[in-house]
C-alpha positions as CSV (number, residue, x, y, z in Angstrom):
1,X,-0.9,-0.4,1.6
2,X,-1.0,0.9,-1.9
3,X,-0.8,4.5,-0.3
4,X,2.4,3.6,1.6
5,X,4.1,1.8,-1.6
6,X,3.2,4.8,-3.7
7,X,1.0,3.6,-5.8
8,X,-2.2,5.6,-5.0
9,X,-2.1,9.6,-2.7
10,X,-4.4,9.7,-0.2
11,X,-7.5,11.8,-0.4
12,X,-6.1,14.3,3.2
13,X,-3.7,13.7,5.5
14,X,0.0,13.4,5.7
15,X,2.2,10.2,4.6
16,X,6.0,10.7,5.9
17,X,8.3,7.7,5.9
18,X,12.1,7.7,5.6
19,X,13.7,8.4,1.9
20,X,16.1,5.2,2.2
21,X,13.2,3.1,3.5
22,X,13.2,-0.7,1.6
23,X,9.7,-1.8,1.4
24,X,8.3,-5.3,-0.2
25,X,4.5,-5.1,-1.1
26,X,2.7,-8.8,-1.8
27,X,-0.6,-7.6,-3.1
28,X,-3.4,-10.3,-3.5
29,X,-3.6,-10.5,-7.4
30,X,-2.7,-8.6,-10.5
31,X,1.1,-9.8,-10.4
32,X,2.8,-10.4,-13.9
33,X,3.9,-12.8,-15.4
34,X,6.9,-13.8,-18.0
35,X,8.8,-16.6,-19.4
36,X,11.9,-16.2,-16.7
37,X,12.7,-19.0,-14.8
38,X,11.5,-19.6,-11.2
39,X,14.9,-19.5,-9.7
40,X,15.9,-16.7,-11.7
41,X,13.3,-14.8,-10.7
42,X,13.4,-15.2,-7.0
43,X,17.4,-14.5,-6.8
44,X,16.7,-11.2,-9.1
45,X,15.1,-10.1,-5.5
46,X,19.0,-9.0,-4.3
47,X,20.8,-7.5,-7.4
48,X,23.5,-6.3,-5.2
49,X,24.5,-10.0,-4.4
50,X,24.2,-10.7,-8.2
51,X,26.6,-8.4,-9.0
52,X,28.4,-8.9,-6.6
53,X,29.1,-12.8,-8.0
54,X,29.3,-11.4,-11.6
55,X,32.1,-8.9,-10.5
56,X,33.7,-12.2,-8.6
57,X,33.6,-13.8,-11.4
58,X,35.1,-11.5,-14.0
59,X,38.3,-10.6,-11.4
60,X,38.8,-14.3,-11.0
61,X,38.5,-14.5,-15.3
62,X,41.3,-11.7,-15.6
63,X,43.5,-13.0,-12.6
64,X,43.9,-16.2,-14.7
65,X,44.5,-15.0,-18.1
66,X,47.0,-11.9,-16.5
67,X,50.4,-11.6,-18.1
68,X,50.8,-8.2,-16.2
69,X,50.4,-6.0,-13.5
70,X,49.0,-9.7,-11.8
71,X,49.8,-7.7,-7.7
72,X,47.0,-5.2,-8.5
73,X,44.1,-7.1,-10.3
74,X,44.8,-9.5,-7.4
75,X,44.6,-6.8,-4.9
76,X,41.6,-6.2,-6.5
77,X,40.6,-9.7,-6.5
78,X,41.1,-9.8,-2.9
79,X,38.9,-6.7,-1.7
80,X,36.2,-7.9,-4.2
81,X,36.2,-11.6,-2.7
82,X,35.6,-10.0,0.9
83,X,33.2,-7.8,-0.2
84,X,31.6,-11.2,-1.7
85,X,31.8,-13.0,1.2
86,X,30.9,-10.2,3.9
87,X,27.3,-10.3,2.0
88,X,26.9,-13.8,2.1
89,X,26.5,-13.8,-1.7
90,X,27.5,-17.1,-2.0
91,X,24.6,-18.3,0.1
92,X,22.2,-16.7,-2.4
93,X,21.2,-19.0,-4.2
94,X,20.7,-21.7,-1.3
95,X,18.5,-19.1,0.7
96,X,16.5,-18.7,-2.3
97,X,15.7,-22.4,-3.3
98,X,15.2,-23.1,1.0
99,X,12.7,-20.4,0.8
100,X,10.6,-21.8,-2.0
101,X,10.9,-25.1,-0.7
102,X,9.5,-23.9,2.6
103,X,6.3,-22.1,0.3
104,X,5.8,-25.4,-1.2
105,X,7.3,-25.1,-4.4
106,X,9.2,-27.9,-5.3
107,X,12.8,-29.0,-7.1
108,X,11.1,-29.5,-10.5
109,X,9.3,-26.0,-10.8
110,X,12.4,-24.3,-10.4
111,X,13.6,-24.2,-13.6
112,X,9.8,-23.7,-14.9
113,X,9.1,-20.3,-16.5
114,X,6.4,-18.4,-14.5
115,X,4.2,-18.2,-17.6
116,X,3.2,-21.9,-16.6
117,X,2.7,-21.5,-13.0
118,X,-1.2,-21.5,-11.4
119,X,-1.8,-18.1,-9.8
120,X,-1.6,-19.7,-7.0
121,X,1.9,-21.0,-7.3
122,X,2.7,-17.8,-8.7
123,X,1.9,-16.1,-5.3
124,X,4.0,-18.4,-3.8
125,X,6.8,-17.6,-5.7
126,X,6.1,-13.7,-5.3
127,X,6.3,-14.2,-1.7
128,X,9.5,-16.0,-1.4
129,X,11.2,-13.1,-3.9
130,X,10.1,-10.7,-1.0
131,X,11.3,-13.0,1.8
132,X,14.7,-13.7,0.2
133,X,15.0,-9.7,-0.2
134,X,14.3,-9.1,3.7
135,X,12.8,-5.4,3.3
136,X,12.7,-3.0,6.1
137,X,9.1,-3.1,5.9
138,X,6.7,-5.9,4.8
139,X,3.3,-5.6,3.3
140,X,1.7,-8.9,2.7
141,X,-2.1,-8.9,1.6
142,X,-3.6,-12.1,2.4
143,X,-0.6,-14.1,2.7
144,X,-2.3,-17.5,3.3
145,X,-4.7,-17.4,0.9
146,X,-2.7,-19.8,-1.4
147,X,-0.8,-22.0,1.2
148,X,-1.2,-25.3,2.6
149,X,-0.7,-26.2,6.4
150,X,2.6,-26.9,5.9
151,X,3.4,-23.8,4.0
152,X,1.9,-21.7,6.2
153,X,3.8,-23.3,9.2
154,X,7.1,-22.7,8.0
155,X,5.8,-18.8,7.0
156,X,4.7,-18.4,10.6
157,X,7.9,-19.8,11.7
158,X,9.9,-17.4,9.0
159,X,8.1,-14.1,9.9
160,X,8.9,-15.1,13.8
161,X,12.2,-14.4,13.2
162,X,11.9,-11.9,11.1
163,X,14.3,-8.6,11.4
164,X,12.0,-6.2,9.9
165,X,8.0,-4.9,10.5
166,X,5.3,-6.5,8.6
167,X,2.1,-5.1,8.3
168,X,-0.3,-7.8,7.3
169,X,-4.2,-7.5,6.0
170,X,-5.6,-11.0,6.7
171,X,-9.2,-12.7,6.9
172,X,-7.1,-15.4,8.5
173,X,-8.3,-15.3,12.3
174,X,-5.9,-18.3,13.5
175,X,-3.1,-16.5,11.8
176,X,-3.5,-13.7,13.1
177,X,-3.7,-15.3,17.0
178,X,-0.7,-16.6,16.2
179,X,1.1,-13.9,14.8
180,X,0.7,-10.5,14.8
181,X,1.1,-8.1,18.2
182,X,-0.8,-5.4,17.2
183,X,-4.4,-5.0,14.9
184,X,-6.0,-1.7,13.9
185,X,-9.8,-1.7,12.7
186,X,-10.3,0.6,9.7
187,X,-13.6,1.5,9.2
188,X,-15.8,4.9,7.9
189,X,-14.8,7.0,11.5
190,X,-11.2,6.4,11.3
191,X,-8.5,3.9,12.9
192,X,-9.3,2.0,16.3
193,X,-5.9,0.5,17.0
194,X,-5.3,-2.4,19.8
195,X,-2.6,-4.2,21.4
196,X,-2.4,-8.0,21.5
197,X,-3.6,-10.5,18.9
198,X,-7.3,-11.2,17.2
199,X,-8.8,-13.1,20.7
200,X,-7.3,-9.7,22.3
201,X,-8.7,-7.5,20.2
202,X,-12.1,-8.6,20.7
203,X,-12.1,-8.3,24.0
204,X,-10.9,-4.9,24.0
205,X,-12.9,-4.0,21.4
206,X,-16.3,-5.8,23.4
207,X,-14.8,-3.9,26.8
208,X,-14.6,-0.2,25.0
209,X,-18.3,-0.6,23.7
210,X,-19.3,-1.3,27.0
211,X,-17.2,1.7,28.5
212,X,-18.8,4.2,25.8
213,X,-22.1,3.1,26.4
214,X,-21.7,3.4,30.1
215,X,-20.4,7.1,29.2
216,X,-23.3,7.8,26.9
217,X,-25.9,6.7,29.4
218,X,-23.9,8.5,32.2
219,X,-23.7,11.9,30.2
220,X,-27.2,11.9,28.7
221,X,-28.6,11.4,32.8
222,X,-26.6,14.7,33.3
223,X,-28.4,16.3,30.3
224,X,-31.0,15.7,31.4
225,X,-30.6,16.9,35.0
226,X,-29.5,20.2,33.4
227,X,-32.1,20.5,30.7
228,X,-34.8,20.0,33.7
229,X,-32.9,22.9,35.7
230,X,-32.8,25.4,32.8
231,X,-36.8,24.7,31.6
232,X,-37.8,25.2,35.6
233,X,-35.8,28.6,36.6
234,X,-34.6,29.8,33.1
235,X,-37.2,32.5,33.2
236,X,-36.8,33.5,36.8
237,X,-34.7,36.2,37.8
238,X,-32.8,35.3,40.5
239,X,-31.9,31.9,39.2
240,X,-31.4,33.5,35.4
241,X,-27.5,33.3,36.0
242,X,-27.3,29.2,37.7
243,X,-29.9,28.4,34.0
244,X,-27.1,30.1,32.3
245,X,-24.4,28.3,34.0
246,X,-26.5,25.2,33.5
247,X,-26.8,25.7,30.1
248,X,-23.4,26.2,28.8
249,X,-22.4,22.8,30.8
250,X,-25.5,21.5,29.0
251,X,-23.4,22.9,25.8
252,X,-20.1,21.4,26.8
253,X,-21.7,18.0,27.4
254,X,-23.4,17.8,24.1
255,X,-20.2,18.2,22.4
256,X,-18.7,15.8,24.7
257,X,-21.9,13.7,23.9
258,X,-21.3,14.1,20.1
259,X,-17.6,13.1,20.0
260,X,-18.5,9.8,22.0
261,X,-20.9,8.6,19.5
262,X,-18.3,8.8,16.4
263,X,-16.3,6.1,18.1
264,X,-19.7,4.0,19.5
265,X,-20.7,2.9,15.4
266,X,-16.9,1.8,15.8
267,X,-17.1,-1.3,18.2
268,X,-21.2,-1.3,17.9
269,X,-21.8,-2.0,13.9
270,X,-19.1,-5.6,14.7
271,X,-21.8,-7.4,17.5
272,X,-24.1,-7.5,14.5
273,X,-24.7,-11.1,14.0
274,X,-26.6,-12.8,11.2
275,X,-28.7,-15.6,12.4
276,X,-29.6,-18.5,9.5
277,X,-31.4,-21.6,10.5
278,X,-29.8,-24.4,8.0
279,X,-32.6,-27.6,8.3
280,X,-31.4,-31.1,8.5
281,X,-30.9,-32.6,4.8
282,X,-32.4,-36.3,4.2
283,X,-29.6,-39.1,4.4
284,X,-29.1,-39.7,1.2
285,X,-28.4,-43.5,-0.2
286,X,-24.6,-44.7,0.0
287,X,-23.7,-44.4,-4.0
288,X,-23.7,-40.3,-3.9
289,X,-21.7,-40.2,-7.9
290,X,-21.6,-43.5,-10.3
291,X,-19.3,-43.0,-12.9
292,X,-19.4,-44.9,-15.8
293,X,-15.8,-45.6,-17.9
294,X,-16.4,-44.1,-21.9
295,X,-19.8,-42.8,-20.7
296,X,-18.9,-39.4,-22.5
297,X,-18.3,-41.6,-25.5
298,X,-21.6,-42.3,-25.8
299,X,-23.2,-39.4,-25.6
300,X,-24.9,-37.9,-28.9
């Protein structure tokens, strides 16, 4: 994700993606804060619209006080006030305070600088400032890490319906059942992509190990068949060209052989399992915590 927002090259390899792309990146931690309030900050996610209500404002300002040429500042006014409304700038604000409400963040945290916001709420509030923006592209990193049921059912119900592509990384297996079409497994060989959602990828991930193997056991029984044929009539003369046939299939497989294996570590290293036995505790009596009133007070 970093790579594709810009913030870090990759080490080979090609990254191409339009010029006029709009991309919204929601990274896990690290955001800043400052003292600017929660509503403010969330609208700041569409300057266009702002100005747009700011250039409203002013033409309606010099209609009133005109003493002159009044048919072209309202022609002005005119052009500006459909441009206004085409946008749905005047809906601004209400989209952004429907969208924190959805995250959880209520009426009185609005008008609450972020400096005084949890990190958690401050994620929150990152996230609806990307929603309310609607980019092209979406990059959310861990998205539910800081929501509660409800929260997370009206994000689920938000990204539904959502115009652009998201890319999501998530440890969140129910979220991603729910959600996403698509997963790709990064690890040290490369990229195994799949269709369909976590349950899906499982399966297809369980079904290509089983296909690989099937190949590796299938090819290395042909190895051996060759290898058995070369060692036998290699040094005989009239079967010194069928051994050299023999072994440059044997050469061909092995190749074949090796390129298998980089993709078996792929599905094979994820059936590891870790297996911890936890014993039964003793019961223990009905008063777990006894909390005395002062009892801090008294303590030297």
């Amino acid at each position: 994700m970093r790579i594709i927002i810009g913030h870090e090259t990759s080490d080979e390899g090609d990254f191409i993606k339009q010029k006029c792309l709009q991309i919204g990146y929601l990274p896990q931690s690290g955001l800043r804060t400052n003292d600017t309030l929660v509503l403010t900050y969330v609208m700041h996610a569409c300057p266009d619209l702002i100005q747009l209500a700011k250039e409203l404002e002013a033409s309606t300002a010099r209609l009133a006080e005109a003493k002159s040429d009044v048919i072209a500042l309202a022609e002005d006014h005119v052009e500006i006030l459909e441009n206004y409304q085409k946008n749905e700038a005047y809906a601004l604000e209400g989209r952004a305070r429907e969208i924190l409400s959805g995250l959880g963040i209520n009426e009185n945290l609005l008008q609450k600088p972020l400096s005084e916001l949890s990190g958690g709420l401050s994620m929150r509030v990152e996230l609806a400032r990307l929603l309310l923006a609607k980019p092209q592209l979406l990059l959310l990193d861990e998205p539910t890490n800081h929501l509660d049921m409800a929260s997370l059912n009206w994000l689920e119900n938000f990204l539904v319906d959502y115009s652009g592509a998201w890319l999501v990384v998530s440890h969140d297996r129910y979220f991603l059942n729910r959600m996403v079409t698509s997963i790709a497994e990064l690890n040290e060989n490369g990229i195994l992509s799949f269709t369909g959602n976590y349950d899906d990828y499982l399966d297809a991930r369980d079904a290509l190990a089983n296909r690989l193997a099937t190949e590796q056991a299938s090819m290395a029984k042909r190895m051996g068949q060759l290898q058995t044929f070369i060692d036998r009539f290699g040094a005989k003369a009239t079967k010194a060209r069928q051994a050299q046939s023999r072994a440059k299939q044997a050469a061909k497989l092995a190749q074949s052989m090796a390129a298998s294996k980089q993709s078996m570590p792929n599905v094979q290293k994820s059936k590891r399992s870790m297996n911890m036995a936890l014993p039964q505790p003793p019961r223990s009596g009905e008063t777990v915590v006894w909390l005395k009133k002062d009892f801090y007070a008294t303590l030297p």
